[in-house]
Every structure is written in structure tokens, then in C-alpha cells.
The first five atom37 places (N, CA, C, CB, O) and aatype in JSON, in Angstrom:
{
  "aatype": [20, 20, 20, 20, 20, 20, 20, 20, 20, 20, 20, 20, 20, 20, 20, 20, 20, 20, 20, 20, 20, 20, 20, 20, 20, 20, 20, 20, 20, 20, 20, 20, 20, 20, 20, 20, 20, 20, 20, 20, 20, 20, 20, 20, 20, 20, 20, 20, 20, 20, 20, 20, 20, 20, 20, 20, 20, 20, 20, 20, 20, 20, 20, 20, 20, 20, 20, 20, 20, 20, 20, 20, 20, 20, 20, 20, 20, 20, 20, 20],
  "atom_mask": [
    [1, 1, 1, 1, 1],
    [1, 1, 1, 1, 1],
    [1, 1, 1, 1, 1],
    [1, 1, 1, 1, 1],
    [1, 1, 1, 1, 1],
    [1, 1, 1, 1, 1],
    [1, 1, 1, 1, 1],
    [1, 1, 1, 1, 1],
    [1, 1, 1, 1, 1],
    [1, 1, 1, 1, 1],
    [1, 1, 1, 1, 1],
    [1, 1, 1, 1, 1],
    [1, 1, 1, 1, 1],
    [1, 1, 1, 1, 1],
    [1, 1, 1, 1, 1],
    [1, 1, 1, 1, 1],
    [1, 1, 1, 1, 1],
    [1, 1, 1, 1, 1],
    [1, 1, 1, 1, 1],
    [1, 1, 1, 1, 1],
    [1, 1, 1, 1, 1],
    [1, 1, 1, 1, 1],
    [1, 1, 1, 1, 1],
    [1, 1, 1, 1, 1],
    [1, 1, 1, 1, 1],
    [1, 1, 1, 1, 1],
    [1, 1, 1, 1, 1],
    [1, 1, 1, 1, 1],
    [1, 1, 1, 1, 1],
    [1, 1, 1, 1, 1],
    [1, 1, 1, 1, 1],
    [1, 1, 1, 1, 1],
    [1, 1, 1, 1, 1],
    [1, 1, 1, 1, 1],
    [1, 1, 1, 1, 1],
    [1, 1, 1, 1, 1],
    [1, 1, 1, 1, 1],
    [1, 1, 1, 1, 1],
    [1, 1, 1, 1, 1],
    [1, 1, 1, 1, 1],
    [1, 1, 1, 1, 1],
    [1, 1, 1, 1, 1],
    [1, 1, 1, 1, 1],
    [1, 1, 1, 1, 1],
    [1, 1, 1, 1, 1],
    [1, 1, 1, 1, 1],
    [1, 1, 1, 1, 1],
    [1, 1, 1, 1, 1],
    [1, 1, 1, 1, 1],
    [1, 1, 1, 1, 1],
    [1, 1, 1, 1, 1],
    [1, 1, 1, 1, 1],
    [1, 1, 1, 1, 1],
    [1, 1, 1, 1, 1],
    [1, 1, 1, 1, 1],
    [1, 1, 1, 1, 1],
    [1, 1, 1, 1, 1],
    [1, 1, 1, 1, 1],
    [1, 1, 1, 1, 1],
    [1, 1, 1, 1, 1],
    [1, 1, 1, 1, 1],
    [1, 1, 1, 1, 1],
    [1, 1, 1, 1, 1],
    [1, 1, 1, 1, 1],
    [1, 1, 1, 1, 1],
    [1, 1, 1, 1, 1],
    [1, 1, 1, 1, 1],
    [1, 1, 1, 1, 1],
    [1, 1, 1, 1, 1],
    [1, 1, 1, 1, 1],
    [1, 1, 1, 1, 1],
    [1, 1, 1, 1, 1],
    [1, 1, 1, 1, 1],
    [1, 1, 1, 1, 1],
    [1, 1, 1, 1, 1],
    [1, 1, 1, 1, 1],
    [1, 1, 1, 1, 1],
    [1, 1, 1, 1, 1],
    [1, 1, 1, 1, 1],
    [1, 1, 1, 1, 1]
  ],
  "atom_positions": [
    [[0.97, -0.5, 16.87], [0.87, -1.72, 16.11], [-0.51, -2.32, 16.36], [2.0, -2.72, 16.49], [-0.95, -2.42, 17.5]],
    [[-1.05, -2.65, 15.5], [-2.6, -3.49, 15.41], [-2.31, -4.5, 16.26], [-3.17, -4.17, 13.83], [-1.15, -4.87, 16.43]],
    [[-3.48, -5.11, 16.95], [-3.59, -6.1, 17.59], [-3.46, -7.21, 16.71], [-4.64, -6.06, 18.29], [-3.98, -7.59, 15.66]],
    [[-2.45, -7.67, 17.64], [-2.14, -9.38, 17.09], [-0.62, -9.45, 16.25], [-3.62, -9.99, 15.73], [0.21, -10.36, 16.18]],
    [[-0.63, -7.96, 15.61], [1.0, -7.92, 14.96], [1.81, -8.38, 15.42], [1.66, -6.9, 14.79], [2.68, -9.03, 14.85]],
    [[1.68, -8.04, 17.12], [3.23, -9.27, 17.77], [3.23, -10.61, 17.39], [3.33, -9.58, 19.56], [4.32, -11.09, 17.74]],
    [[2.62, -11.36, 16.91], [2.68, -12.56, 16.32], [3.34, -12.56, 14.98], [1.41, -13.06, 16.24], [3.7, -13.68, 14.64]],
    [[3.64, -11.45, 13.99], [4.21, -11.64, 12.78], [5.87, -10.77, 12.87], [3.02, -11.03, 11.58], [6.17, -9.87, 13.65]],
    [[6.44, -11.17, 12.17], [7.46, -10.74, 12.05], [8.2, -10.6, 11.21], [7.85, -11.02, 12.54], [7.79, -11.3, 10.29]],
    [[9.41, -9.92, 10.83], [10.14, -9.49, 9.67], [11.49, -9.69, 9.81], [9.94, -8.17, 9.36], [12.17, -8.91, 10.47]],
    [[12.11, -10.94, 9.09], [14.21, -10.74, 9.62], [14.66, -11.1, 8.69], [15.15, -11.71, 10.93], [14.56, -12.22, 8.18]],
    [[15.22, -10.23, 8.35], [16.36, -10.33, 6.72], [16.97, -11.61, 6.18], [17.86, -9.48, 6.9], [17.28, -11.89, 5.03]],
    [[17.11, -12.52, 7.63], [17.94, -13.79, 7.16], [16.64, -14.8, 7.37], [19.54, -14.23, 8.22], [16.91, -15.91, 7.82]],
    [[15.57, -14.58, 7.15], [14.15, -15.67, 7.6], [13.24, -15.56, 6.35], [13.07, -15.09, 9.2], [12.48, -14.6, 6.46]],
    [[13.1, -16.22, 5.25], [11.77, -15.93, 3.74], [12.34, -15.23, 3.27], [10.16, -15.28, 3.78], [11.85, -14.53, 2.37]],
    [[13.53, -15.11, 3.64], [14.28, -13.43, 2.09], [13.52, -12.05, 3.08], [12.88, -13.49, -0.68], [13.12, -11.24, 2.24]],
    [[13.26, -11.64, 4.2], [12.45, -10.96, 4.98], [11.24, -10.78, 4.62], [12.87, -9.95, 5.23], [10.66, -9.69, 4.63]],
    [[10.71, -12.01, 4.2], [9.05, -11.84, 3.97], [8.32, -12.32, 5.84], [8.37, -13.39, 2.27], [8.56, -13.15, 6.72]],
    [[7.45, -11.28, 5.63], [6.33, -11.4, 6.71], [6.29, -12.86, 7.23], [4.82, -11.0, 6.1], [6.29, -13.67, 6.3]],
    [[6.26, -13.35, 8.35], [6.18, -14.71, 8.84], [5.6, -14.68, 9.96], [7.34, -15.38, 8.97], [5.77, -13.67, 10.64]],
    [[4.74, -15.78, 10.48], [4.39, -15.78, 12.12], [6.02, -15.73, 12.81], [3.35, -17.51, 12.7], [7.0, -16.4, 12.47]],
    [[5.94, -14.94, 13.62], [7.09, -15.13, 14.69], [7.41, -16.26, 15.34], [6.94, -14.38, 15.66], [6.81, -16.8, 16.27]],
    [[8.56, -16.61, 14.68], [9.37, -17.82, 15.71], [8.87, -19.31, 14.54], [8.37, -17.96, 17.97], [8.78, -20.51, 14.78]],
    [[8.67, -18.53, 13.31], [8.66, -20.14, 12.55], [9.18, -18.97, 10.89], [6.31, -21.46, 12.55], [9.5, -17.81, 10.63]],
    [[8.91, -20.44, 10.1], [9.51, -19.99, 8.5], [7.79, -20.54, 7.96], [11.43, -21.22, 7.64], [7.53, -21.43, 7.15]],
    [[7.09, -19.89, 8.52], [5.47, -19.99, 8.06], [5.15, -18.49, 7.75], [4.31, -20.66, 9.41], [5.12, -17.66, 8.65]],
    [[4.89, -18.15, 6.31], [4.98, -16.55, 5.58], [3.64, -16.71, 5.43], [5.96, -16.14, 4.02], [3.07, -17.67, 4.91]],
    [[2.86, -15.1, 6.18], [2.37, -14.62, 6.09], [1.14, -14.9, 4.77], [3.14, -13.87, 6.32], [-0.06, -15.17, 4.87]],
    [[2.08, -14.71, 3.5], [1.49, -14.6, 1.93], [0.63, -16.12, 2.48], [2.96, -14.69, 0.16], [-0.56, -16.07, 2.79]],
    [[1.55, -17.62, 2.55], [1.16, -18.72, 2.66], [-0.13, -19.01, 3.6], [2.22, -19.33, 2.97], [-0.72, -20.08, 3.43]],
    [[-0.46, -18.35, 4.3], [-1.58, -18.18, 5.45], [-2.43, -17.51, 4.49], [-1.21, -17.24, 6.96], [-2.94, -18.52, 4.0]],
    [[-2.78, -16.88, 4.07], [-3.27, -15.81, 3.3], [-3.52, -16.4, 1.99], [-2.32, -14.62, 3.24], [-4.65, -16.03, 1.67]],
    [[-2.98, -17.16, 1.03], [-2.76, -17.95, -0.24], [-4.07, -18.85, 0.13], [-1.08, -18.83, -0.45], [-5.15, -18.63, -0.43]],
    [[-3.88, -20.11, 1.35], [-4.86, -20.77, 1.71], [-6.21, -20.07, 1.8], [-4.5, -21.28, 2.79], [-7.21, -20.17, 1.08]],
    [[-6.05, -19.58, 2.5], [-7.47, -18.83, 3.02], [-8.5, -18.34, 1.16], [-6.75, -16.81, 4.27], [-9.59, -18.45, 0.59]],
    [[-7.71, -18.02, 1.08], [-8.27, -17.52, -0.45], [-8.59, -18.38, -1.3], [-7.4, -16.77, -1.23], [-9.08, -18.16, -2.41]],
    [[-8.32, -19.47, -0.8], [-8.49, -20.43, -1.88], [-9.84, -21.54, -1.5], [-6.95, -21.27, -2.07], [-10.43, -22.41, -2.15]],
    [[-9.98, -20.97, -0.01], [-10.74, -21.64, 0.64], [-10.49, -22.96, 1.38], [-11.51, -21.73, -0.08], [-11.23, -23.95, 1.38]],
    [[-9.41, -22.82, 1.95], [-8.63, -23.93, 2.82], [-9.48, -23.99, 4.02], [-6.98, -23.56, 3.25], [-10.23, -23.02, 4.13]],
    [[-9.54, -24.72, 4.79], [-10.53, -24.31, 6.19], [-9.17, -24.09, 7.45], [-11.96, -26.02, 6.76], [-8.14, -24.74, 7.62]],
    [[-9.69, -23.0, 8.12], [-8.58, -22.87, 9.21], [-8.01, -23.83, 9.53], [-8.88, -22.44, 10.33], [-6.78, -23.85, 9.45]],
    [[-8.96, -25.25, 10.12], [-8.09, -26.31, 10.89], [-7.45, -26.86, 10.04], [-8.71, -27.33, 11.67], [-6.42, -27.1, 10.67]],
    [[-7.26, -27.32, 8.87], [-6.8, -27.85, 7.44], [-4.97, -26.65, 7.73], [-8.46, -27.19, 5.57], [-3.86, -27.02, 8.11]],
    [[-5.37, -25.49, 7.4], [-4.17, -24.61, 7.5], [-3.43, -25.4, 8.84], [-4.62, -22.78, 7.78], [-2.34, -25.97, 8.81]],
    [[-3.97, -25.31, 9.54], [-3.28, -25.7, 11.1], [-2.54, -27.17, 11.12], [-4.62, -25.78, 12.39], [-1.56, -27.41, 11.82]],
    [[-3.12, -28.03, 10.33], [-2.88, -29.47, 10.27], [-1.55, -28.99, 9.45], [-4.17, -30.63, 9.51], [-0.49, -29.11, 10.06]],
    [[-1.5, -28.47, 8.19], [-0.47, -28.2, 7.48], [0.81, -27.71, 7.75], [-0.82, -27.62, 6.85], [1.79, -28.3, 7.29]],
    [[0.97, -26.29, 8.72], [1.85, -25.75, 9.78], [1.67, -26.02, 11.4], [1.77, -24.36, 9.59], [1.91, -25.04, 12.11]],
    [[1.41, -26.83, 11.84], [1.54, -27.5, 12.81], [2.18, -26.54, 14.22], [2.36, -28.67, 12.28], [1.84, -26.69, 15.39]],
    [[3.21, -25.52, 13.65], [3.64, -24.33, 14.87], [2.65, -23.38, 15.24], [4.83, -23.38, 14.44], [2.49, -22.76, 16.3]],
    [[1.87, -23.37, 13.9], [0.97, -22.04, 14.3], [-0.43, -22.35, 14.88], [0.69, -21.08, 12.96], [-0.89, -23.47, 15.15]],
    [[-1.0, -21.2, 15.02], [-2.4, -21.11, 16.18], [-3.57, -20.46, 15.2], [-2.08, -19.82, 17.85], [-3.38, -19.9, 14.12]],
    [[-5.02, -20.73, 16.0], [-5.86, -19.99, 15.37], [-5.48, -18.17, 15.57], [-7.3, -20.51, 15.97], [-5.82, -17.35, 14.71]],
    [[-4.84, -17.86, 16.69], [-4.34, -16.33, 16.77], [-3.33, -15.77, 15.39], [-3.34, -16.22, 18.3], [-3.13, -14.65, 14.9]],
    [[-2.83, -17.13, 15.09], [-1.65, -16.48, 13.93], [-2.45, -16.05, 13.14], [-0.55, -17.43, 13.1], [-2.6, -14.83, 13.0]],
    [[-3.36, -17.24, 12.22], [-4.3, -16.64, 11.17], [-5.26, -15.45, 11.73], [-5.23, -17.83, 10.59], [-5.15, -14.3, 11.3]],
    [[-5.77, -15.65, 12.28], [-6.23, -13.89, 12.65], [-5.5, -12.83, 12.73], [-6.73, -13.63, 13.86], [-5.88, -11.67, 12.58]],
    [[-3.87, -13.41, 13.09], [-3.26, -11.73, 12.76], [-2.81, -12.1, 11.75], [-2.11, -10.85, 13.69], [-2.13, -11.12, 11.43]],
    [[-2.58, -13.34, 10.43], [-2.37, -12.55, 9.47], [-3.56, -11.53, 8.69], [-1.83, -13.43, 8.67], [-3.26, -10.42, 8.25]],
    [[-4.63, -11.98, 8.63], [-5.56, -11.59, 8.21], [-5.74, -9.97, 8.66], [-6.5, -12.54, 8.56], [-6.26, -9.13, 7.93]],
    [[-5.12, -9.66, 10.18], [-5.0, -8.44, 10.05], [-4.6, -7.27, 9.87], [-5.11, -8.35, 10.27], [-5.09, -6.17, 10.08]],
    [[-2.7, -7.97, 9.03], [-1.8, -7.9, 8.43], [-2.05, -7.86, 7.2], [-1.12, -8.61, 8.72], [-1.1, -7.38, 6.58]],
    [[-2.95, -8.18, 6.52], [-3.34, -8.06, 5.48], [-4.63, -6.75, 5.23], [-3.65, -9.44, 5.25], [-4.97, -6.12, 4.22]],
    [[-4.95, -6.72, 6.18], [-6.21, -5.51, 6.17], [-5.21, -4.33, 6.36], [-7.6, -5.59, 7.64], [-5.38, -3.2, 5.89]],
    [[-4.42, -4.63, 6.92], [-3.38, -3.27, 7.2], [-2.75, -3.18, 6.07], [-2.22, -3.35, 8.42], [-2.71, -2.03, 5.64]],
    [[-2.17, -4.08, 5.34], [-1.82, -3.14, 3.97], [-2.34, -3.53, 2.69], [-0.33, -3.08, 3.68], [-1.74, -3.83, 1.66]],
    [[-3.77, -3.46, 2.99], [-4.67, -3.1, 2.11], [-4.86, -1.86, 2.36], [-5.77, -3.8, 2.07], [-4.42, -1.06, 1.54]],
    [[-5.48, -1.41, 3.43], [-5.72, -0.05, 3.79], [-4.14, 0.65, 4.02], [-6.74, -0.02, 5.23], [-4.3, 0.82, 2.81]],
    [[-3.28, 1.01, 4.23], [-2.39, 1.71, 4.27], [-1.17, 1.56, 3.07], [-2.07, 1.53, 5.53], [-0.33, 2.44, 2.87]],
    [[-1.22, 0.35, 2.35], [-0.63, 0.1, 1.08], [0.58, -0.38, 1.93], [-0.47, 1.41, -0.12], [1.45, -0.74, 1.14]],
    [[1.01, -0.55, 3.27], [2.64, -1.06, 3.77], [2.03, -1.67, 5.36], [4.19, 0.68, 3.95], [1.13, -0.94, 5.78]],
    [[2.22, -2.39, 5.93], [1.87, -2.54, 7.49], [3.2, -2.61, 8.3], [0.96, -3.95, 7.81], [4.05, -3.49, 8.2]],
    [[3.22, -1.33, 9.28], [4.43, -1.58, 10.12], [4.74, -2.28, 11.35], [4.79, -0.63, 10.38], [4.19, -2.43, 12.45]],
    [[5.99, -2.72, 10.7], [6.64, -3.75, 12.0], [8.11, -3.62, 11.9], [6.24, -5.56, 11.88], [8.95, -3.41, 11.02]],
    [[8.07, -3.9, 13.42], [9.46, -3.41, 13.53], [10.44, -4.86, 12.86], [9.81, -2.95, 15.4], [10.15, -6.05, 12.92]],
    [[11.76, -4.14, 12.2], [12.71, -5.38, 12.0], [13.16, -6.09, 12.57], [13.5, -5.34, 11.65], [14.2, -5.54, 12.92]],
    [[13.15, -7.19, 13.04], [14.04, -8.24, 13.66], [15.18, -8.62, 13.58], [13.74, -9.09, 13.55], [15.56, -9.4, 12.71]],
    [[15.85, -8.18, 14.39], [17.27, -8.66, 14.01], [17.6, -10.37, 15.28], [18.63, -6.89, 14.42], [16.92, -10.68, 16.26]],
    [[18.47, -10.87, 14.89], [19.17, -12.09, 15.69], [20.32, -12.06, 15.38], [18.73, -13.46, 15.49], [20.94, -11.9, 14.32]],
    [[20.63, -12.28, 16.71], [22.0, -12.14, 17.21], [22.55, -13.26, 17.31], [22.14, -11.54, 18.39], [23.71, -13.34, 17.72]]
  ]
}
């Protein structure tokens, strides 16, 4: 797993199992949406308040991963 992936995560009952920082309902796409639009990191941060400058760097490298591989793997999360 790429560095920083332990920060994102995948669980069937969390975004419909869309990509999220681990341990919040903050998706991946939404980190990624900003950025593109030209949000400034700390602006993102003010907005989701759980997450870190580490999250946005691993989404960003969650996103390079399936750009280049067309899928980025992570393991499923389940909760018990």
C-alpha cells in the first residue's frame, strides 16, 4: 500500500463505500473536488475540521494511484 493509504478507507455502510479519510464521513472525491477548484489546504481544513494536512496528501496520493493504475487498493473495512 502507498504511503499514507492507512489514512483512507473503504466500508460498505460509510459514503455508500466511497473512499473516505479513516475514522470520519469526509470522501476522498470531496478533498480532491476542493483542491481542483483551488480551495487552499487550510480553507479545506477549516471546512472538515477531523482531518489533517496528512489526509490531503494521502488523498492526493490516492488519486495518483488510480490515475496510474485505473483502481487503488485498499483493503475493505468491515465494523463490527
Amino acid at each position: 500500500m502507498a504511503e499514507g493509504q492507512e489514512r483512507i478507507s473503504i466500508n460498505p455502510a460509510v459514503c455508500d463505500g466511497k473512499a473516505c479519510i479513516r475514522g470520519t464521513r469526509v470522501m476522498v472525491s470531496a478533498i480532491l473536488d476542493n483542491l481542483a477548484v483551488g480551495v487552499p489546504r487550510e480553507e479545506i481544513i477549516g471546512s472538515y475540521p477531523s482531518i489533517q494536512e496528512l489526509d490531503i496528501q494521502a488523498a492526493l496520493a490516492y488519486a495518483a494511484e488510480a490515475a496510474r493504475e485505473g483502481t487503488a487498493d485498499l483493503p475493505l473495512e468491515h465494523t463490527v
